[in-house]
Biopython code that builds the backbone (N, CA, C, O; Angstrom):
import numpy as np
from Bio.PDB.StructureBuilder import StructureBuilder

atoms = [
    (1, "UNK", "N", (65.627, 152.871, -20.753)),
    (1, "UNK", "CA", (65.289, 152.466, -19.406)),
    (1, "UNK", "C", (64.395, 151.231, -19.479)),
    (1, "UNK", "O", (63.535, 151.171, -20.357)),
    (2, "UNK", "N", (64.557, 150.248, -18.604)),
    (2, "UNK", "CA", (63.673, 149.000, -18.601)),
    (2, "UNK", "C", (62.861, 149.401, -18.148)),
    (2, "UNK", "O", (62.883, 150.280, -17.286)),
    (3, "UNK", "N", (61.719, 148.753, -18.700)),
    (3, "UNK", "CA", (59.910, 148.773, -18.370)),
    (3, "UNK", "C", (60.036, 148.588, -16.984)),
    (3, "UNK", "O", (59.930, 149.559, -16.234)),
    (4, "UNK", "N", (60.269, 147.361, -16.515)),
    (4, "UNK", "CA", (59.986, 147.372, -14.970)),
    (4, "UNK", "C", (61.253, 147.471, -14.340)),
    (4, "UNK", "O", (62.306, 147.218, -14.927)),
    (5, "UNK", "N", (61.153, 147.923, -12.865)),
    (5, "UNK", "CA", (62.279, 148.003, -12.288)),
    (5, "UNK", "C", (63.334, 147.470, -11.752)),
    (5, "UNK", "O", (64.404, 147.950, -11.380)),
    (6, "UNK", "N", (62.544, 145.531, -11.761)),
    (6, "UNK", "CA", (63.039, 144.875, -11.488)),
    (6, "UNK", "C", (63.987, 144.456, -12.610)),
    (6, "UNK", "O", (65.078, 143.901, -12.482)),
    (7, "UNK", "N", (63.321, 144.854, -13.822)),
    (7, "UNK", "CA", (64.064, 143.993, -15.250)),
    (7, "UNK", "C", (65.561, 143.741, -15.020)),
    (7, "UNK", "O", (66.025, 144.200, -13.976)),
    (8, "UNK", "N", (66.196, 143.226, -15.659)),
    (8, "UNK", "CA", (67.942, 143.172, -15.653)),
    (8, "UNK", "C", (67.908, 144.029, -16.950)),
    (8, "UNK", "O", (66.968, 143.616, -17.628)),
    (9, "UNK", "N", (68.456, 144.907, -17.483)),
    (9, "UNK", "CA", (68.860, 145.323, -18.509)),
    (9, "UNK", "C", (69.477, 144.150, -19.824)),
    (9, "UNK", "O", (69.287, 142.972, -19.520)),
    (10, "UNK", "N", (69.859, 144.278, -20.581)),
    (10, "UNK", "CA", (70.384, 143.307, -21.880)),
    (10, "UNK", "C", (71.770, 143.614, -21.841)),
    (10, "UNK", "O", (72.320, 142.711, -22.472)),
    (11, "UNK", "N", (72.565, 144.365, -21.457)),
    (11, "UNK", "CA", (73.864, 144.539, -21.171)),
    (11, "UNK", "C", (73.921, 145.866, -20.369)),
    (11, "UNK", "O", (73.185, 146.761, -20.786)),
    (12, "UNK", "N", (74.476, 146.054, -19.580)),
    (12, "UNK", "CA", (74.990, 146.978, -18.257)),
    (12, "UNK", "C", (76.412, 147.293, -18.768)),
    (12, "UNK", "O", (77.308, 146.463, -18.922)),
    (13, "UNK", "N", (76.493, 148.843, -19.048)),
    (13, "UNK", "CA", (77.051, 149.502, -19.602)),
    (13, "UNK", "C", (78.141, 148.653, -20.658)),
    (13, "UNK", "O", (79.355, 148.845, -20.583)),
    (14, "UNK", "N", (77.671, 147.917, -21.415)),
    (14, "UNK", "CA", (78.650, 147.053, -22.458)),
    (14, "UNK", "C", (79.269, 145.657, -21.794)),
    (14, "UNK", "O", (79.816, 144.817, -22.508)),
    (15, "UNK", "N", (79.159, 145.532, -20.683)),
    (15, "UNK", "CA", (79.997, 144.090, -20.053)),
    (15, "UNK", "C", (79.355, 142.904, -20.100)),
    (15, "UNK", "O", (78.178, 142.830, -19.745)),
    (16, "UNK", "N", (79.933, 142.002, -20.471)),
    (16, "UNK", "CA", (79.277, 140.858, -20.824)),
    (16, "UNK", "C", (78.704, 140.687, -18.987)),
    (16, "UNK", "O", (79.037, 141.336, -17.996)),
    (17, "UNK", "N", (77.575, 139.334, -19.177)),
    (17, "UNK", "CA", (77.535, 138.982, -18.078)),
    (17, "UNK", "C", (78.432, 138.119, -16.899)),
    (17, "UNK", "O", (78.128, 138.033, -15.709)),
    (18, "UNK", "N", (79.575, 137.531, -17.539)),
    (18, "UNK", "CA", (80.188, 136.506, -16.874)),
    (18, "UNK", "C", (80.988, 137.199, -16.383)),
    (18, "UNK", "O", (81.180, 136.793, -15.237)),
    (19, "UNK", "N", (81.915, 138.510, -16.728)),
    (19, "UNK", "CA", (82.163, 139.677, -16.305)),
    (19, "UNK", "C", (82.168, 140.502, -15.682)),
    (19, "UNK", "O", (83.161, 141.139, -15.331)),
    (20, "UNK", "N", (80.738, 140.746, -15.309)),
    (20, "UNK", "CA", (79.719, 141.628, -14.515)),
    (20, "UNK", "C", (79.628, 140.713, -13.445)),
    (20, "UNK", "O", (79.832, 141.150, -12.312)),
    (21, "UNK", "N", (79.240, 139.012, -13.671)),
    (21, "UNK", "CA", (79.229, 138.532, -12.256)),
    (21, "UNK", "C", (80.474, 138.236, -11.722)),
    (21, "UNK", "O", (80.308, 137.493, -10.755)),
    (22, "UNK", "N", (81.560, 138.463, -11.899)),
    (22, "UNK", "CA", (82.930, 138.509, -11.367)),
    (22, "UNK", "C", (83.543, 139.927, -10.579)),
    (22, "UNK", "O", (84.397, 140.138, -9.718)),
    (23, "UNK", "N", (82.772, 140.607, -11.239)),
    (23, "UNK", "CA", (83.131, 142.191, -10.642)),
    (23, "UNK", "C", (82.281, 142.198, -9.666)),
    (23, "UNK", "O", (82.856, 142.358, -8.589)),
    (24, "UNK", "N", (80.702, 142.050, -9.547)),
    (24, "UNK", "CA", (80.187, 142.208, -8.326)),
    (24, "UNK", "C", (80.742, 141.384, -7.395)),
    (24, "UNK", "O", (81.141, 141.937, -6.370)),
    (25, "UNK", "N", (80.938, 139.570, -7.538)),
    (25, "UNK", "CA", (81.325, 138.928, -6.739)),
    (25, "UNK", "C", (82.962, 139.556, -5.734)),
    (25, "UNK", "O", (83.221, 139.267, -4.566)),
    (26, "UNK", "N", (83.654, 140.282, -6.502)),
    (26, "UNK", "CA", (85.278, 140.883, -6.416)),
    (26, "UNK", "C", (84.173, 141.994, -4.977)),
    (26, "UNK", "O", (84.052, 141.587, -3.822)),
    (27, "UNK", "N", (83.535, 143.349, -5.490)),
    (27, "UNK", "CA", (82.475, 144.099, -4.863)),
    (27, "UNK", "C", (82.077, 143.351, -3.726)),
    (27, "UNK", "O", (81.886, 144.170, -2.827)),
    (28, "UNK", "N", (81.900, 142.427, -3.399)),
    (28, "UNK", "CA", (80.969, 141.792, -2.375)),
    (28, "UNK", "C", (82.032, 141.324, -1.458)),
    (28, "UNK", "O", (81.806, 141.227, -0.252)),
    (29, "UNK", "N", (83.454, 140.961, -2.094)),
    (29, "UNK", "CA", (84.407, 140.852, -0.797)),
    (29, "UNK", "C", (85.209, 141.473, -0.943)),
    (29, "UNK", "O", (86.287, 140.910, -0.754)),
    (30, "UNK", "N", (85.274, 142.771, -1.299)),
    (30, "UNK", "CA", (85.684, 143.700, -0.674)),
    (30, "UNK", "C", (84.710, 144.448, 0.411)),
    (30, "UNK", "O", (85.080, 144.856, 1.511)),
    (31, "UNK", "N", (83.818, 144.512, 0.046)),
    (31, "UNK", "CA", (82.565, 145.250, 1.000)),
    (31, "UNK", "C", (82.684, 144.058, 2.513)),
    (31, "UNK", "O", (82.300, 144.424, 3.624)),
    (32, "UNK", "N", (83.231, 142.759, 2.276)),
    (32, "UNK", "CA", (82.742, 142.347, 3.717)),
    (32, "UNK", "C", (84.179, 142.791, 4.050)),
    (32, "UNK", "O", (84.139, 143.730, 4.846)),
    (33, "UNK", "N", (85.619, 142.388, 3.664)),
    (33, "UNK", "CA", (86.705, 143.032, 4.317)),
    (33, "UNK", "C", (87.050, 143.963, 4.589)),
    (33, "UNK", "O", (88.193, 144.077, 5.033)),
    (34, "UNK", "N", (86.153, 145.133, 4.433)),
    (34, "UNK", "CA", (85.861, 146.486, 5.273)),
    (34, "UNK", "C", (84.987, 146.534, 6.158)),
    (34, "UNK", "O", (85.265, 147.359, 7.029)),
    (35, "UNK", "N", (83.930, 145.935, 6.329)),
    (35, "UNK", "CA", (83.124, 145.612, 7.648)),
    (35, "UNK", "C", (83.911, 145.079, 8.429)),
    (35, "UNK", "O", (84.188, 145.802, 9.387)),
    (36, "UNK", "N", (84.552, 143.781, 8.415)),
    (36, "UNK", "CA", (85.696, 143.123, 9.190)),
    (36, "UNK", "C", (86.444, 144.353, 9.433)),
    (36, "UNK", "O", (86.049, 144.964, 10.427)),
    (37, "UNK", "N", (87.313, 144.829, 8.865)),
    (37, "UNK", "CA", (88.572, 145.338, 9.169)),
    (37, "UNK", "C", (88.424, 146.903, 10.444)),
    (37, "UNK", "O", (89.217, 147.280, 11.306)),
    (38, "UNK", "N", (86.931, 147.515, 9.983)),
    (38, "UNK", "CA", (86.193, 148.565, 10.922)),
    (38, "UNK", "C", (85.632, 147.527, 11.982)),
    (38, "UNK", "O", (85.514, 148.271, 12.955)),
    (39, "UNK", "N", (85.332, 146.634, 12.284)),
    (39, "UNK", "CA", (84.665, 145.741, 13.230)),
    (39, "UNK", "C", (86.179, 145.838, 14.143)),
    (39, "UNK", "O", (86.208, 146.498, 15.182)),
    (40, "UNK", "N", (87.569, 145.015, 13.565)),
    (40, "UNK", "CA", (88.146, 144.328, 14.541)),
    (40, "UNK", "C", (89.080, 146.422, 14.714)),
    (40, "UNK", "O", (89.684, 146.565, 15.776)),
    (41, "UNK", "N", (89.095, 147.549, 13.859)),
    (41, "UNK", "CA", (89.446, 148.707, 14.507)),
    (41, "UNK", "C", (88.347, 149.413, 15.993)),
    (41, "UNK", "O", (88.672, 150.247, 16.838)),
    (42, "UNK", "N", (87.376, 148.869, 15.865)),
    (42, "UNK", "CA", (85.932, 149.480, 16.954)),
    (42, "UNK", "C", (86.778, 148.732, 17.998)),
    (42, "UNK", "O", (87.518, 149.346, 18.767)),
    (43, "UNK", "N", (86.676, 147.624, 18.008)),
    (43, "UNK", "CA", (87.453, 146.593, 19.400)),
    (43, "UNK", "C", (88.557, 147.228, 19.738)),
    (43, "UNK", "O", (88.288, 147.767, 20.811)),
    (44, "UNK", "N", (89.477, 147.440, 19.492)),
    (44, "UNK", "CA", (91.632, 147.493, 19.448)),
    (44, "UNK", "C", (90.857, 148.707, 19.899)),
    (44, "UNK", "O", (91.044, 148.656, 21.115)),
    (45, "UNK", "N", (90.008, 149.900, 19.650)),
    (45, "UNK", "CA", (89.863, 151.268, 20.498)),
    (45, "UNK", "C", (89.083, 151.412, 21.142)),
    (45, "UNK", "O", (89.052, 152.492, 21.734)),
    (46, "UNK", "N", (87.699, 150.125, 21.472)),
    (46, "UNK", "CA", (87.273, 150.475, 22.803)),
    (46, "UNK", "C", (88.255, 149.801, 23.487)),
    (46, "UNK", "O", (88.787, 150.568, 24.290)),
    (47, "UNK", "N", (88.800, 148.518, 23.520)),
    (47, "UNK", "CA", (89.863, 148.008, 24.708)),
    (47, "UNK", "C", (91.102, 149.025, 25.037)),
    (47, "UNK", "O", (91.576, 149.160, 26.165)),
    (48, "UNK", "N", (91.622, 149.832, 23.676)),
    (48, "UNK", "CA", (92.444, 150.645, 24.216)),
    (48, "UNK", "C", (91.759, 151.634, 25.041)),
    (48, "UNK", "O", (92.438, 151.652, 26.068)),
    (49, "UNK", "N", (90.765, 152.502, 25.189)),
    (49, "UNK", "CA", (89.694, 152.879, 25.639)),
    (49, "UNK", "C", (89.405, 153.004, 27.505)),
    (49, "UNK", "O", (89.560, 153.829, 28.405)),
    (50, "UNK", "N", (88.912, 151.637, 27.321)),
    (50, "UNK", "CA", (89.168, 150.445, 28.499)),
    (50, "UNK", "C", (90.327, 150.588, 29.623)),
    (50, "UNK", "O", (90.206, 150.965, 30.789)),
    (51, "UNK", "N", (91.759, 150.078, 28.759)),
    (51, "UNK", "CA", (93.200, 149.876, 29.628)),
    (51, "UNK", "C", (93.263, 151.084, 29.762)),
    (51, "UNK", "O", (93.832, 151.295, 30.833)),
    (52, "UNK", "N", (92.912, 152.304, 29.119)),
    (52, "UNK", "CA", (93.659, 153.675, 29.524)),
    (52, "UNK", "C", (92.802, 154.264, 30.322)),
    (52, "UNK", "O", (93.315, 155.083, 31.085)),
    (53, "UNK", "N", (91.140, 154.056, 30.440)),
    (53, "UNK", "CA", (90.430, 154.493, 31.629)),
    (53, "UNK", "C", (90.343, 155.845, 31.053)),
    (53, "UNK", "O", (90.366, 156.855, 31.757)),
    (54, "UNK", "N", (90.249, 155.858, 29.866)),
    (54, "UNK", "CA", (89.636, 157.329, 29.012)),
    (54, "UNK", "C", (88.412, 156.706, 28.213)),
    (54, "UNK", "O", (88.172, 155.701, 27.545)),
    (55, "UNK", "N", (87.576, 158.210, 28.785)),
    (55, "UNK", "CA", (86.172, 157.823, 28.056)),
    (55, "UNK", "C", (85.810, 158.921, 26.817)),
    (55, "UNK", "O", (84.723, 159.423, 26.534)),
    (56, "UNK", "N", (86.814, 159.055, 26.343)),
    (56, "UNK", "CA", (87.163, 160.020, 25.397)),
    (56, "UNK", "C", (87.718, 158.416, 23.963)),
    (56, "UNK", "O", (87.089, 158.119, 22.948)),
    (57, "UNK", "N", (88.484, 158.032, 24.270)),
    (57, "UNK", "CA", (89.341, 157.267, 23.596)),
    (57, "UNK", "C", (87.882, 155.969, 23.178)),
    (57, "UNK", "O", (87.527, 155.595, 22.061)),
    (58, "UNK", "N", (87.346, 155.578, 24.490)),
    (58, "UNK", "CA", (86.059, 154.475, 24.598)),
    (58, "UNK", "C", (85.245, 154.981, 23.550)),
    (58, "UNK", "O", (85.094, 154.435, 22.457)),
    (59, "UNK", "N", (84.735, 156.028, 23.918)),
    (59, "UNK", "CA", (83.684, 156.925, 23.214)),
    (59, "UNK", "C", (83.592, 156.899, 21.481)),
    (59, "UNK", "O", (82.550, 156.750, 20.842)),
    (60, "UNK", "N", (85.288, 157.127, 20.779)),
    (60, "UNK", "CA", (85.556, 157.849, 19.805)),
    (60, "UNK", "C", (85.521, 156.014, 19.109)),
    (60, "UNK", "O", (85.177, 155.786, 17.949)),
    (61, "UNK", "N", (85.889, 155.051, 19.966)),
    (61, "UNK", "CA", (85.600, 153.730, 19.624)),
    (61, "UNK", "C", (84.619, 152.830, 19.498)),
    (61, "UNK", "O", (84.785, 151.652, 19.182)),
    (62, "UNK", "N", (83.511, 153.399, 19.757)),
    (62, "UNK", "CA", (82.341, 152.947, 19.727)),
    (62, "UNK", "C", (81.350, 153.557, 18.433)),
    (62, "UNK", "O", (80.236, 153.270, 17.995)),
    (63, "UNK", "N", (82.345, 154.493, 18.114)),
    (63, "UNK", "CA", (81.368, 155.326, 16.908)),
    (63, "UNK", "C", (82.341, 154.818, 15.864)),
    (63, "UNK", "O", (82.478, 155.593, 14.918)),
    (64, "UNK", "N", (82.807, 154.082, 15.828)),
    (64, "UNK", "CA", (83.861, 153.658, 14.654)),
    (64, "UNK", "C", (82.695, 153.045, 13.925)),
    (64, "UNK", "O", (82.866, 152.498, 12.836)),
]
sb = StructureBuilder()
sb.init_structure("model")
sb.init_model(0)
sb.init_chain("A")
sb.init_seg("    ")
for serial, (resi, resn, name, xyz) in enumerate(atoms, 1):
    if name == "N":
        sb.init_residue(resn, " ", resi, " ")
    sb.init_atom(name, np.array(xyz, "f"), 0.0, 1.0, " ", f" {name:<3s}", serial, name[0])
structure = sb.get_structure()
């Protein structure tokens, strides 16, 4: 375990670093194209929501 918590370790579980920063960078857009993709599903079911004048459908779209 590193002394401090901030330390970086000397290798993370065996992967080089140039490696490691390619996998997080890969990690980081995937993580935003699931925010996007739940962002533009919340919209498409409160508007469906909306046109159908169910606050059941609104409701279940807002907690997306």
């Amino acid at each position: 375990m590193a002394e401090n918590c901030c330390e970086k370790p000397a290798h993370v579980a065996g992967i080089p670093d140039t490696e490691r920063a390619t996998l997080i960078r890969e990690a980081f857009r995937l993580e935003w194209f699931t925010v996007a993709w739940m962002t533009v599903e919340a919209i498409i079911a409160i508007a469906s929501g909306i046109a159908a004048h169910s606050i059941s459908l609104t409701a279940s779209g807002s907690t997306a």
